[in-house]
TORZAMI-518046 format. One record per residue (C-alpha): x, y, z. Coordinates in Angstrom, 2 decimals. Each point is the difference from the previous one (the first is absolute). Example, Ala and Ser with C-alpha at 12.3 -4.5 7.8 and 13.67 -1.06 7.14 Angstrom:
BEGIN
+---------+---------+---------+
|    east |   north |      up |
+---------+---------+---------+
|   12.30 |   -4.50 |    7.80 |
|    1.37 |    3.44 |   -0.66 |
+---------+---------+---------+
# end
This chain:
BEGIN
+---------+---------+---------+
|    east |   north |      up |
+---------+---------+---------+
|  104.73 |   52.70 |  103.47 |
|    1.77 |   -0.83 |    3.53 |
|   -0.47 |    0.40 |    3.54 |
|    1.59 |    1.64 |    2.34 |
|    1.31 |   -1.28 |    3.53 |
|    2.17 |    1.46 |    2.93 |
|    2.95 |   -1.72 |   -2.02 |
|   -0.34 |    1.71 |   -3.29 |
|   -0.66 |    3.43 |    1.96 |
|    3.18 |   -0.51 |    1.73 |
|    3.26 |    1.84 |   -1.75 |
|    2.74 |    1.70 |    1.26 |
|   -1.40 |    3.80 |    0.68 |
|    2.24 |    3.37 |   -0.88 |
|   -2.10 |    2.29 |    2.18 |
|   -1.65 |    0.42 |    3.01 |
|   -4.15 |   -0.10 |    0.24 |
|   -2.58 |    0.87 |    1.93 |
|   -3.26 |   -0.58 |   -0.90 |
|   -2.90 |    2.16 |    2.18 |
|   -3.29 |   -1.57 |    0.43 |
|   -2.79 |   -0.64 |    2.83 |
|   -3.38 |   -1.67 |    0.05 |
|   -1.66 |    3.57 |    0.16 |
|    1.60 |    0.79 |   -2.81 |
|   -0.76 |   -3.09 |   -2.12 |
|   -3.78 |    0.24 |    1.43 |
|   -0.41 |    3.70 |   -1.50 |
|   -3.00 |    0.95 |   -1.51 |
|    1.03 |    2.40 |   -2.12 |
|   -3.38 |    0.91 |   -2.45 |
|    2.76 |    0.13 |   -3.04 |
|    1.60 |   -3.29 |    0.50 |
|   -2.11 |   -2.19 |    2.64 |
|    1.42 |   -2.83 |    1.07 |
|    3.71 |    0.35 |   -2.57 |
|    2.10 |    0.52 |    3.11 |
|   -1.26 |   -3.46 |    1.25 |
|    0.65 |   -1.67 |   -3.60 |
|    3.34 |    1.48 |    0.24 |
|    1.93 |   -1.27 |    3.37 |
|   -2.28 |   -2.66 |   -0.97 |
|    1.97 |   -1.52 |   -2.87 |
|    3.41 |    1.17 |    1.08 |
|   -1.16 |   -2.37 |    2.86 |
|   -0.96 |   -3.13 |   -1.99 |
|    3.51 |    1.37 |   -1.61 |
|    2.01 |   -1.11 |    2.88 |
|    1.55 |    3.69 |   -0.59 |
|   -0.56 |    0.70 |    3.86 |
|    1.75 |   -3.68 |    0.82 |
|    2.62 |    0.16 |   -2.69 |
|    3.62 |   -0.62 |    1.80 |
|    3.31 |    0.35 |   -1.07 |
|    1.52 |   -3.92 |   -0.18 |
|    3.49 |    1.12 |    1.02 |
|   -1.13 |    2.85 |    2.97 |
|   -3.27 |   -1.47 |    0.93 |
|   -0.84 |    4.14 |   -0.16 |
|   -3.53 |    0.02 |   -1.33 |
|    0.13 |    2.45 |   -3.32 |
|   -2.85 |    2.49 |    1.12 |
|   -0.36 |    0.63 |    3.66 |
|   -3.73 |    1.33 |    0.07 |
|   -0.33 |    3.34 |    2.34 |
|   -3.30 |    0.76 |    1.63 |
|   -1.26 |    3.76 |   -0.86 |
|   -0.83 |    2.63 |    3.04 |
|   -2.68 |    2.04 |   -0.68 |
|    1.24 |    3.32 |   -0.96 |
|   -1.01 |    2.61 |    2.51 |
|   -1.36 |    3.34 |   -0.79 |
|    3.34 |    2.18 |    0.85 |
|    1.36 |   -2.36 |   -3.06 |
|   -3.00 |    0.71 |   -2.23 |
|    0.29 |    3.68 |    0.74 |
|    3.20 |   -0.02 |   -1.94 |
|   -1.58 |    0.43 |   -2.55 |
|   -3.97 |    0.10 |    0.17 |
|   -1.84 |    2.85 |    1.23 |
|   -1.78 |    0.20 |    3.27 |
|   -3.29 |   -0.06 |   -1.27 |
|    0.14 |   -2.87 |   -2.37 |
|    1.05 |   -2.01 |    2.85 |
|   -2.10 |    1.10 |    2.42 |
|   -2.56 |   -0.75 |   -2.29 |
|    1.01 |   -3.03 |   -1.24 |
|    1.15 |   -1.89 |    2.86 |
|   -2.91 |    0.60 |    2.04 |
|   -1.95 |   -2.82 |    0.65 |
|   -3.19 |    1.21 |    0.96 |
|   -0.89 |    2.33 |   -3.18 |
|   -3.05 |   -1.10 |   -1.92 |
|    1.12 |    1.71 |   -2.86 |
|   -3.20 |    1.54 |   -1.07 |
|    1.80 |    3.92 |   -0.33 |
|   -0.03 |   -0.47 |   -3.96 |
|    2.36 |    3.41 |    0.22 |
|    2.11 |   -1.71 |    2.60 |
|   -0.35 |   -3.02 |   -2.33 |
|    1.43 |    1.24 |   -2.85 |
|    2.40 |    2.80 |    1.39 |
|    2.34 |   -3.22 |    1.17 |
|   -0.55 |   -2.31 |   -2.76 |
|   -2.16 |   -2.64 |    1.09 |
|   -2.89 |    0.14 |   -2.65 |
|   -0.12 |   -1.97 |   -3.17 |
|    3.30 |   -1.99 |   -0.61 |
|    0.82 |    0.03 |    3.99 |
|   -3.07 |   -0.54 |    1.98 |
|    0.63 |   -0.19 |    3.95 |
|    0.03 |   -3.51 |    1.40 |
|   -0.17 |   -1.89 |    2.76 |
|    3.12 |    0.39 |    2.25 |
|    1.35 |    2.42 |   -2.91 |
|    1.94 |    1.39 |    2.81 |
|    1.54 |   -2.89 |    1.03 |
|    1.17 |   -0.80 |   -3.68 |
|    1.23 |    3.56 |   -0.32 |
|    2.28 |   -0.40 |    2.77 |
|    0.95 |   -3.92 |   -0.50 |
|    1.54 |    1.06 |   -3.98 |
|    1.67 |    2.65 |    1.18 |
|    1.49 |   -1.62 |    3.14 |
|    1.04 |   -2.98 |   -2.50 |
|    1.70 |    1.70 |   -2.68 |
|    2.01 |    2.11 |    3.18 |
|    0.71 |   -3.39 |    1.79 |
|    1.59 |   -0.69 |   -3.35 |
|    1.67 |    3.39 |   -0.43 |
|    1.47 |   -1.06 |    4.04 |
|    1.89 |   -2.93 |   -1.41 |
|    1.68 |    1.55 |   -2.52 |
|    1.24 |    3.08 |    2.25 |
|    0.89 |   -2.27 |    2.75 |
|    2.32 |   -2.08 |   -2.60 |
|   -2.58 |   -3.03 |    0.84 |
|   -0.03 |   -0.80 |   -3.51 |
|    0.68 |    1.05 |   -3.60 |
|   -3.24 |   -0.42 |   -1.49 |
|   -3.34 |    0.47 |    1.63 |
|   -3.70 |   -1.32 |   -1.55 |
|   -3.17 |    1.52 |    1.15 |
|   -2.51 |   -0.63 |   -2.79 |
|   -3.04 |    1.08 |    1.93 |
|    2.04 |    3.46 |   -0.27 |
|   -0.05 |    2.40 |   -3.44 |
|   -2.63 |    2.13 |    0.35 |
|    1.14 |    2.99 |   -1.85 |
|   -3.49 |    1.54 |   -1.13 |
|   -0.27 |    1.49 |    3.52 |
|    0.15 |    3.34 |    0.69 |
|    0.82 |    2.08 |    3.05 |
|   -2.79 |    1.36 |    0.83 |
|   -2.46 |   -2.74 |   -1.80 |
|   -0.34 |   -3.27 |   -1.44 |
|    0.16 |   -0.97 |   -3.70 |
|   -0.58 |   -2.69 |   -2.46 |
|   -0.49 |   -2.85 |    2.30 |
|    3.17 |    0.88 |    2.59 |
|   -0.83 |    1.26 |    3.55 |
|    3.48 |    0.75 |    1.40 |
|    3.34 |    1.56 |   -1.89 |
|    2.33 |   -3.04 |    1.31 |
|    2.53 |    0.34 |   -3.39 |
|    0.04 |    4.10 |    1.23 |
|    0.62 |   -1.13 |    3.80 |
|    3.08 |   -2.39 |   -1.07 |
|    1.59 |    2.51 |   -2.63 |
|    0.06 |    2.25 |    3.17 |
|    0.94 |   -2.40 |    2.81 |
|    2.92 |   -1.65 |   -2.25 |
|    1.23 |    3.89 |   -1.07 |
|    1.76 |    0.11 |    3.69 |
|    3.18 |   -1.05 |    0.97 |
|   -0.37 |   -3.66 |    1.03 |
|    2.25 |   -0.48 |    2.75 |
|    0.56 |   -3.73 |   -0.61 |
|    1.25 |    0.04 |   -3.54 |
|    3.73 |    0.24 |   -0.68 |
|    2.08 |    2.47 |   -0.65 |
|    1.05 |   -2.15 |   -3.49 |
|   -3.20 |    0.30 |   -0.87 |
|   -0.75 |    3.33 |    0.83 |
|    2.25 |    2.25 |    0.40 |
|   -0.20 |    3.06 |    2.77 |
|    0.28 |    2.22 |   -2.22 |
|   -3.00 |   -0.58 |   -2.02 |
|   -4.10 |   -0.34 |    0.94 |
|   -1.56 |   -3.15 |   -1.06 |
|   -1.76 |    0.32 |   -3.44 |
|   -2.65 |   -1.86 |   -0.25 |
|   -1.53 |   -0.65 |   -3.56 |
|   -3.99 |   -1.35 |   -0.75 |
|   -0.78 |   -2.20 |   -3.01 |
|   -3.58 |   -0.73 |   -0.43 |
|   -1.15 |   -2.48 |   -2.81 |
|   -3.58 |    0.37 |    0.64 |
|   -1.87 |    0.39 |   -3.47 |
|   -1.61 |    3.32 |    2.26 |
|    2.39 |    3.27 |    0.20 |
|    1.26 |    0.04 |    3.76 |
|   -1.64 |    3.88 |    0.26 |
|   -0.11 |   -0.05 |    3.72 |
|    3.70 |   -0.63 |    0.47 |
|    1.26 |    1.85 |   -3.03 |
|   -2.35 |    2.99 |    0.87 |
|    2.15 |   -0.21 |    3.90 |
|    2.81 |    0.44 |   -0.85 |
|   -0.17 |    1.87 |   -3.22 |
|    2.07 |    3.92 |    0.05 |
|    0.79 |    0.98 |   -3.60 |
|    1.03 |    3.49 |    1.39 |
|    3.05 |   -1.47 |    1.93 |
|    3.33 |    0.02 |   -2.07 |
|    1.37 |   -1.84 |    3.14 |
|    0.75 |   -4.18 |    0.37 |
|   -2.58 |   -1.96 |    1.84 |
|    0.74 |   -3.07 |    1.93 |
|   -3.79 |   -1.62 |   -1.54 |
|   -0.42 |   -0.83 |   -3.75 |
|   -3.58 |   -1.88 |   -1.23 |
|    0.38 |   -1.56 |   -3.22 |
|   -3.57 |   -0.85 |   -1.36 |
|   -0.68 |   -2.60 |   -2.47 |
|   -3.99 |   -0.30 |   -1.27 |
|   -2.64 |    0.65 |   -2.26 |
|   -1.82 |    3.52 |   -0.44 |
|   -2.71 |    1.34 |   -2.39 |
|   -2.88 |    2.20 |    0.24 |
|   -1.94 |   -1.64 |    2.72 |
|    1.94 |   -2.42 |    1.58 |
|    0.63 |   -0.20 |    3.12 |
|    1.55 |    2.69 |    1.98 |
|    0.00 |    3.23 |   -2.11 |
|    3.11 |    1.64 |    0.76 |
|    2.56 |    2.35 |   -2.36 |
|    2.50 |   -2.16 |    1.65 |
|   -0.70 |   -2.80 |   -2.03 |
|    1.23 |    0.81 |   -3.34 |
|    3.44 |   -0.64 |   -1.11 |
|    2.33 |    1.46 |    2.13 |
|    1.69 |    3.17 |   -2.52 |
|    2.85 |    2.07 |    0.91 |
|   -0.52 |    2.82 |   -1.98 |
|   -3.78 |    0.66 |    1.86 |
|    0.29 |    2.58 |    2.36 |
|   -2.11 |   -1.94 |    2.77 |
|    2.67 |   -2.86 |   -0.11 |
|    1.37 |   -1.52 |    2.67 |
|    3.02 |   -2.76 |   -0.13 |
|   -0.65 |   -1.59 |    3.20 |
|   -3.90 |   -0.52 |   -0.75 |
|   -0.01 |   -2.08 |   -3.65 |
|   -2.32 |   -1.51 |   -1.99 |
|   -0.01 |   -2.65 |   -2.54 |
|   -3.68 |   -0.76 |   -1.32 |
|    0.06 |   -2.54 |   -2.32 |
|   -2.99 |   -1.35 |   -2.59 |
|   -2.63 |   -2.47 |   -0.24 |
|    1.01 |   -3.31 |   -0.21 |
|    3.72 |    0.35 |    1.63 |
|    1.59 |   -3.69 |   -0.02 |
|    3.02 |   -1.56 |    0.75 |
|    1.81 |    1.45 |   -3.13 |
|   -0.59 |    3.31 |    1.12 |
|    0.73 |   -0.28 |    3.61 |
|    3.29 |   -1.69 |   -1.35 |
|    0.38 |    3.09 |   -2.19 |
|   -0.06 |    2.68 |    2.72 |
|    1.80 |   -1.96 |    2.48 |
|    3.45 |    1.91 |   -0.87 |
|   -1.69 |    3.36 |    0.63 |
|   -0.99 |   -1.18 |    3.63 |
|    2.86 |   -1.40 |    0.68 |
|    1.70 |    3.14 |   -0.83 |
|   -1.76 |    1.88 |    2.09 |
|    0.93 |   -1.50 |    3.10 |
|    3.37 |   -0.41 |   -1.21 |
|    0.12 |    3.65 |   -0.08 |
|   -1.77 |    0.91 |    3.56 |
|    1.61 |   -3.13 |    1.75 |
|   -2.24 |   -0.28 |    2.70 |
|    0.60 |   -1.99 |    3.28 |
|   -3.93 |   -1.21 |    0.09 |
|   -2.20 |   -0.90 |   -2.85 |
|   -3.71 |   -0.23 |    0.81 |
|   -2.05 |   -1.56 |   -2.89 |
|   -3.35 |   -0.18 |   -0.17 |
|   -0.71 |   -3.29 |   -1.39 |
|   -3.55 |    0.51 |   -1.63 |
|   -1.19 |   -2.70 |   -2.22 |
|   -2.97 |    1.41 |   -1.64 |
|    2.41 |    0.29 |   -3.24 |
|   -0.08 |   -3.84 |   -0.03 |
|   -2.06 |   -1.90 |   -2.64 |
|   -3.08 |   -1.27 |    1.22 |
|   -0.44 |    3.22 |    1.98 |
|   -4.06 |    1.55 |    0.09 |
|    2.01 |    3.20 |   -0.53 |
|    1.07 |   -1.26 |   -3.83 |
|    1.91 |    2.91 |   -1.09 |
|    3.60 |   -2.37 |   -0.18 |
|    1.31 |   -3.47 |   -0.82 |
|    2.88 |   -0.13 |    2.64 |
|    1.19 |   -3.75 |    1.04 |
|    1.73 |   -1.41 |    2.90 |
|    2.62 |   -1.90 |   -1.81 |
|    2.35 |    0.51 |   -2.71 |
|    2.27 |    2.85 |   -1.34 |
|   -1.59 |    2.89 |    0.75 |
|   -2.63 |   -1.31 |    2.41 |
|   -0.91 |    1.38 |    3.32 |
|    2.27 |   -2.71 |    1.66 |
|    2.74 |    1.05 |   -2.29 |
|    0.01 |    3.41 |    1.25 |
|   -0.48 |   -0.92 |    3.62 |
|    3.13 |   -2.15 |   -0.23 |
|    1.96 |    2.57 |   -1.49 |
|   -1.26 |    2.43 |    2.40 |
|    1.46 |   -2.17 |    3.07 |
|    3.04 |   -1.66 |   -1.61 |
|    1.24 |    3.14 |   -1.73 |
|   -0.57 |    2.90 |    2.12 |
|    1.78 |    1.12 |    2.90 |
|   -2.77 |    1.61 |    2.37 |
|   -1.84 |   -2.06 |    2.76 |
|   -3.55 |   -0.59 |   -1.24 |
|   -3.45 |   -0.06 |    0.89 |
|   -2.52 |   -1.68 |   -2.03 |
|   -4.06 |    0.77 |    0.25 |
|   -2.58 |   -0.85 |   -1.85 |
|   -2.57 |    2.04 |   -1.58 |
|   -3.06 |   -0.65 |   -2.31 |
|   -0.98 |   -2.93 |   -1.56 |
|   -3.67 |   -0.95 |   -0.52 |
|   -0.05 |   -3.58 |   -0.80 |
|    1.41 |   -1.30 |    3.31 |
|    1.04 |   -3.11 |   -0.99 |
|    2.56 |    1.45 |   -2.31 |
|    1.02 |    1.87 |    2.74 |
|    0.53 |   -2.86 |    2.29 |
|    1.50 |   -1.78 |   -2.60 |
|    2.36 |    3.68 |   -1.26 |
|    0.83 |    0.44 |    3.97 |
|    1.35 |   -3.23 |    0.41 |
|    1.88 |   -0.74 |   -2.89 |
|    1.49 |    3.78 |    0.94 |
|    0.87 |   -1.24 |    3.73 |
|    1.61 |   -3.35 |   -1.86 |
|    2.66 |    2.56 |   -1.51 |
|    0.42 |    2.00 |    2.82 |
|    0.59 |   -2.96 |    2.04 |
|    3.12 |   -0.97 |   -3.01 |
|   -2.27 |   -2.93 |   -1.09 |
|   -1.93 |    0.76 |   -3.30 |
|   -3.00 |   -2.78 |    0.20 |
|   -0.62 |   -0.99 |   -3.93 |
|   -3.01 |    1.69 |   -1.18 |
|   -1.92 |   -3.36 |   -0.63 |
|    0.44 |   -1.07 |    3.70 |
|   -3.00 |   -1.56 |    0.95 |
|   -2.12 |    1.67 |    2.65 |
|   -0.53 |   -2.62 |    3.27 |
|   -2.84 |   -0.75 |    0.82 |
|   -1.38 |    2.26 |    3.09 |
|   -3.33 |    1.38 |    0.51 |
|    0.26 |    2.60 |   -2.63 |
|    0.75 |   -2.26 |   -2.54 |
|   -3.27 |    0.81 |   -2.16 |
|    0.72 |    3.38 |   -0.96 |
|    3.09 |   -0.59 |   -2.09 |
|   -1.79 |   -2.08 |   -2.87 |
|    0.29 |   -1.14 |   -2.38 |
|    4.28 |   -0.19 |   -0.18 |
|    0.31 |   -0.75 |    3.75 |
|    3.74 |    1.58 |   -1.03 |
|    1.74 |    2.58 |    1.43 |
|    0.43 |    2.08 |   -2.92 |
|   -2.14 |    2.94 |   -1.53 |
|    0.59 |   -0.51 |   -3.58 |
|   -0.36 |    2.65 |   -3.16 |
|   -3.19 |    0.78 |   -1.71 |
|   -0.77 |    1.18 |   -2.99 |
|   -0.33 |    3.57 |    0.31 |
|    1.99 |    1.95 |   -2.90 |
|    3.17 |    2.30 |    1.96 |
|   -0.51 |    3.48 |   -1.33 |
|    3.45 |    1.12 |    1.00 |
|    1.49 |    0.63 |   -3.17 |
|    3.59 |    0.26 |   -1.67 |
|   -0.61 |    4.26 |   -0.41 |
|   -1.36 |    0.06 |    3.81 |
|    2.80 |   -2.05 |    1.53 |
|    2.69 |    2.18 |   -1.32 |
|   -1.54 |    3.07 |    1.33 |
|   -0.50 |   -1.63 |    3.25 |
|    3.76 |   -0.63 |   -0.17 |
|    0.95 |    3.43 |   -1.34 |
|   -2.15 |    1.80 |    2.58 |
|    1.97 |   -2.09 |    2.74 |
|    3.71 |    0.32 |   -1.61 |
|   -0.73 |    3.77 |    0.91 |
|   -1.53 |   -0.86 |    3.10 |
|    3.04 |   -1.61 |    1.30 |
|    2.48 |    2.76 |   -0.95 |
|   -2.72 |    2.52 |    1.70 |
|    0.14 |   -2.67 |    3.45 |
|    3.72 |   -0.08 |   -0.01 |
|    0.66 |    3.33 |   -0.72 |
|   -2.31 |    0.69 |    3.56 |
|    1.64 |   -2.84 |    1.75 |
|    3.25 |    1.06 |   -0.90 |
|   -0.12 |    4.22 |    0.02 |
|   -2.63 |    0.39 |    2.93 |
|    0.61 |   -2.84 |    2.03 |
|    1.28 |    1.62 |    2.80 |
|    0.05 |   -3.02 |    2.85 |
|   -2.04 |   -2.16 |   -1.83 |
+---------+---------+---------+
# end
């Protein structure tokens, strides 16, 4: 084991960074995940990740942007009038039980106090991040109080209150004055492509921008990576493996469900197919929804995903950043045992910053110390959990996607248009 000071964070940095955050934020009290935004900035605090500088520049490596609040023209983007009319009103006493459970806010998302306020403060945040990238502030923007893609338009859904991913797909989808012409040419819109590694389906983002009738290009593709079976969380015929040959298929809404168990050998296994995905669409912005409720250790058990080593979530984070060309924005997601996610969230802003911290890096002492016995370490290791993915599975996974590809390039490439 080893500890970590502003020294060791220190390393020469290959990209830009901005990192949004804000006391209301880190106070939320989301019912879901009380008190994990605080554990979060938290420990990339006691990090030094905030005070981190460059030797040679004297640059810090993250410069840490303060979120608006998002105002209701912004949220009307995409939400409907009467979900936020509803919801950010702060003088219901949500007793309407039709009201109630019209917009969502029964069972897994109850109202809360100053719901409103959080509603507008996640949105504004992952936007204030969305701003920096368009304005050619930076090449990689963090907002892990952001990646709420349960959310629907007109309600809310498995413990997410506002569509934030849906609002940044379609602020980053215009023309951002600020970026170059090398980067993007005038000739083409900016495609913007959604990765989300959530062990839940992303159905509220898939479901927004899914149109299997168009035989047209689209500037948006969402990839999504997770588990499905017969009642798991969200039901959705989106969530099956993505198949050419079924009429309702779309190649700019794709699906890659994978089984119990998934580790770091199978994650290493389907890397090529991701990576050839975006190879093929090329966007110029990557969102990824960072969810670590895959991770082992999770309440959700359903994989055995790790932070470190081949294959690992911190693998494919790395290669996501080093590798591809797009400007990206990273959010967070689920993740039930907040510790992990403190720990998952920081070692994932140690990469983005272009400074790995070894997985056994001791965690400093601070007041949240407690909560990550009994290693006191940085790292989430593997369990035991058997990975169901098998040999037969895998290669139809990677058949299904060989045709996938040719179907996305043949759309890219025949009805692109100005795209």
């Amino acid at each position: 084991m080893r500890s970590v000071d502003d020294s060791e964070v220190s390393a020469r940095l290959s990209s830009r960074v901005v990192y949004v955050v804000s006391e209301e934020l880190a106070s939320s009290l989301l019912p879901s995940n009380k008190n994990r935004s605080f554990l979060v900035h938290s420990l990339a605090t006691a990090l030094c990740q905030f005070k981190a500088t460059n030797p040679e520049s004297g640059q810090k490596y993250l410069r840490v942007l303060r979120p608006r609040r998002a105002t209701a023209r912004e949220l009307l983007v995409y939400h409907t009038r009467d979900y936020l009319e509803y919801a950010l009103n702060p003088s219901r006493d949500y007793q309407d039980q039709s009201q109630i459970a019209e917009f969502g806010l029964e069972d897994d998302c109850p109202p809360f106090h100053n719901m409103h306020e959080y509603i507008q403060l996640v949105a504004g945040a992952t936007l204030t991040a969305v701003e920096a990238l368009k304005d050619d502030v930076c090449d990689i923007a963090i907002c892990w109080d952001g990646g709420r893609h349960h959310a629907q338009k007109s309600k809310a859904s498995g413990f997410c209150y506002v569509a934030d991913c849906v609002l940044a797909i379609l602020a980053l989808k215009k023309r951002p004055p600020a970026i170059t012409t090398d980067t993007l040419p005038a000739t083409r819109k900016p495609r913007v492509m959604y990765v989300d590694l959530d062990v839940h389906f992303s159905d509220a983002v898939s479901q927004a921008f899914y149109n299997a009738s168009s035989t047209a290009s689209s500037q948006i593709l969402t990839l999504s990576i997770h588990y499905t079976s017969p009642g798991f969380f969200p039901p959705s015929f989106l969530s099956d493996l993505s198949n050419p040959d079924d009429p309702t298929f779309d190649p700019f809404t794709l699906s890659l469900p994978l089984k119990a168990g998934a580790s770091n050998r199978t994650f290493a296994r389907i890397w090529p197919i991701v990576n050839g995905i975006e190879n093929t669409f090329n966007p110029d912005f990557i969102v990824i929804q960072c969810g670590v409720d895959g991770l082992a250790g999770d309440p959700v058990a359903t994989w055995n995903w790790c932070l470190g080593g081949e294959g690992s979530l911190g693998s494919w984070l790395e290669k996501m950043l080093r590798q591809w060309r797009g400007k990206k924005l990273l959010l967070g997601g689920g993740g039930y045992n907040s510790a992990n996610a403190a720990r998952a969230w920081a070692y994932l802003t140690s990469i983005a910053m272009g400074n790995p911290l070894p997985p056994d890096t001791d965690i400093p002492e601070h007041r949240a110390l407690p909560l990550y016995q009994p290693s006191f370490t940085l790292d989430v290791p593997a369990g035991n959990m058997q990975d169901e993915n098998s040999e037969e599975y895998l290669l139809e996974v990677e058949r299904c996607f060989e045709r996938v590809r040719e179907v996305l390039n043949c759309r890219l490439t025949c009805g692109a248009g100005s795209l």
